[in-house]
N, C-alpha and C positions, 0 to 999 in steps of 0.2 A: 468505506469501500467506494470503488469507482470505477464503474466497469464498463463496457463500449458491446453490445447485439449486436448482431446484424439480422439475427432472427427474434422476430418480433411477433411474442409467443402470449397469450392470454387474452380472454375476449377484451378485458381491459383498454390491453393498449391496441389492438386492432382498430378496435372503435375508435380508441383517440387518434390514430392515422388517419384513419375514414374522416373523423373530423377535420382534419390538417388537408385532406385534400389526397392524403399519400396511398399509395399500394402498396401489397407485396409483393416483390419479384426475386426468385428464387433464393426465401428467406430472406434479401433485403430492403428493408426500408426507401422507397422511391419517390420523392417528394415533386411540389409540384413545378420543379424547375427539368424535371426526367434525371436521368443520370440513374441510379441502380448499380446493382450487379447481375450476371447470369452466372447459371450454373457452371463449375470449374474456373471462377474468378475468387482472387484476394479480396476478402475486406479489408480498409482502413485497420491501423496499427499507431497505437497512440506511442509516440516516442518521447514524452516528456513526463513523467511520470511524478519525480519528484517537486515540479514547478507545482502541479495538481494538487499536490498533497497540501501543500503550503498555501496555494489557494483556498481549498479546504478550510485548512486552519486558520489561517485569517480572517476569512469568511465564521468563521463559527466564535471567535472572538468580537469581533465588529459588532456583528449583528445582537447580541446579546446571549447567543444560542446556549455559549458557554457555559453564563451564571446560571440559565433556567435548566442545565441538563437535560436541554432535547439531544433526543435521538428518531430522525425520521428521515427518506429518503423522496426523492422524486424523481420521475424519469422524463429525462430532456429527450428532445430530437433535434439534432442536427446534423446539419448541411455541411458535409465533407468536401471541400473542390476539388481540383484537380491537383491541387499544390501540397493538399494537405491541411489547407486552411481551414478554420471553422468560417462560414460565410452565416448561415442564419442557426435561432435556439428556436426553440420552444417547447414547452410544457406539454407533455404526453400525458402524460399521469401522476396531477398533482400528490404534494402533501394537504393536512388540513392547516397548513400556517402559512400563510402569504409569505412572510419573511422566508421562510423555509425553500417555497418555490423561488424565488427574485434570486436569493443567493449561489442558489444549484443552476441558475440560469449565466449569472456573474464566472460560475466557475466552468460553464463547458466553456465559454469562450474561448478559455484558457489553453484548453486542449488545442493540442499541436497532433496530427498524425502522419504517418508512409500511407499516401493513397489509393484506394479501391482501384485496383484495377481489373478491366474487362479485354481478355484475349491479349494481354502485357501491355494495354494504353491504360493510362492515369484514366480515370473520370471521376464527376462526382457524384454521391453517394449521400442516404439520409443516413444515418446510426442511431440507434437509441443507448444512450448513456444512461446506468443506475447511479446517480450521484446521493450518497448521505452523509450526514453531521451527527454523531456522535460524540461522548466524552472520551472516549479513548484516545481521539484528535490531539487533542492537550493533555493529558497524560499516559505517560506509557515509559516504560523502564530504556537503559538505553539497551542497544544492540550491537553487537559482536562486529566491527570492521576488518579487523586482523587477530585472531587467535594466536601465539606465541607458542608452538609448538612445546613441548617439555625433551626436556634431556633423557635418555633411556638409562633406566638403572635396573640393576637385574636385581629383580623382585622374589627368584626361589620361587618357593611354595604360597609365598604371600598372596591374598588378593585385599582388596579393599578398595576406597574411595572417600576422597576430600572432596570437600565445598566450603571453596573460597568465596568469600565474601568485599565486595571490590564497592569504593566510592568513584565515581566516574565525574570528570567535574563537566562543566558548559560546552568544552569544546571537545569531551571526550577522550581526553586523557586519565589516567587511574591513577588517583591520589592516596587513597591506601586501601589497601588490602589486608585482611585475616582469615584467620581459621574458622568458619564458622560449624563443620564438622569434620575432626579428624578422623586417618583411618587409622590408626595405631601406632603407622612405621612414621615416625618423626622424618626421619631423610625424605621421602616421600612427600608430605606434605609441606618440608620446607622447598622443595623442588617445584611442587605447585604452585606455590608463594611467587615464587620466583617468577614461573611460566605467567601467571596474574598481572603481573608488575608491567608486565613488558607488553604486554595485549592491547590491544587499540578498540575504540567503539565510536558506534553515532551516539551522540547525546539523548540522554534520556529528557522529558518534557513535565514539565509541572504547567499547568493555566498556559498554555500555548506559549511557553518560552524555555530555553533552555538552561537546565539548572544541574547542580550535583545531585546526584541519585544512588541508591545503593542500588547492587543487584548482586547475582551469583552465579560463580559457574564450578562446574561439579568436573573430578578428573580421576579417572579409574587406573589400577594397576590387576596386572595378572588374570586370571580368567575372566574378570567383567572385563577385564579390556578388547580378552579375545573374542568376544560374543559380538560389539558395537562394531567390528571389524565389517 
């Protein structure tokens, strides 16, 4: 997860503002170059999301995070400009692992945002960013980019439901597919097959790289259909 406040919520990190020097002003973070927001202004809006993620990941491979299976987070503060730029980090509310802090510190950099603005002028802004390293970073199944619609077959009284079962390879193309539960009506699940084949994904992750992956995906006919509607 990686998340961006602008309300800067527990004695916690209050304190760690206090420490930094920062106020609150109307729930945002005001560091000590001023800049803030006031009430009925935009927060900063992180527009790079996927660069982060990757960030993340590389960061949690590098560092060794991976092989040891930490999972911990730390919350940064940073200095939003006017541009949108990240200008300064620093550590609010450490983890207990130095490595842990340094890397979450490596990765606001990273962040890119649409600027805070006050009364429709850009300024800048402190944010508190929740940045964490996880194992799900490096592995995790892949995900759905284009779904392949299925061809409509009149189903009668039938209902039922398949789950196809689909190898997805590096670059997220579907290498093969099967039945892995039918629903009875053969036409049906060869029509799933089908729909399967044709379906597109992000690649799934083993150890922060990408690799073939099995996964599934489930296709209903007849009253379950009309329920998911």
């Amino acid at each position: 997860m990686c998340s961006v406040h602008c309300d800067v919520s527990g004695r916690a990190r209050l304190a760690a503002l206090a420490a930094l020097g920062g106020v609150v002003v109307a729930g945002c973070a005001s560091g000590p170059t001023g800049g803030g927001t006031t009430s009925g202004s935009a927060a900063p809006v992180i527009v790079n999301h996927q660069e982060i993620v990757q960030a993340r990941r590389n960061e949690y491979r590098a560092t060794g995070m991976m092989e040891q299976g930490v999972a911990d987070t730390t919350v940064v503060q940073v200095l939003v400009d006017a541009l949108g730029r990240v200008e300064d980090v620093r550590v609010a509310v450490g983890s207990e692992d130095e490595t842990v802090d340094q890397a979450a510190l490596r990765v606001a950099r990273v962040h890119r945002f649409e600027p805070a603005r006050n009364r429709g002028n850009a300024v800048p802004v402190w944010v508190s960013l929740s940045i964490s390293f996880e194992p799900r970073l490096c592995d995790f199944p892949p995900n759905p980019a284009g779904i392949w619609m299925m061809e409509k077959l009149d189903a009668g009284d039938r209902r039922g439901e398949t789950t196809v079962a689909l190898l997805v390879d590096e670059r997220g193309s579907v290498r093969q597919v099967k039945i892995e539960t039918g629903s009875g009506w053969d036409r049906f699940d060869q029509a799933a097959l089908r729909a399967a084949r044709r379906s597109r994904y992000h690649p799934g992750f083993v150890k922060c790289e990408p690799a073939e992956v099995w996964t599934t995906m489930k296709y209903g006919f007849g009253k379950q259909m009309d329920e998911r509607r």
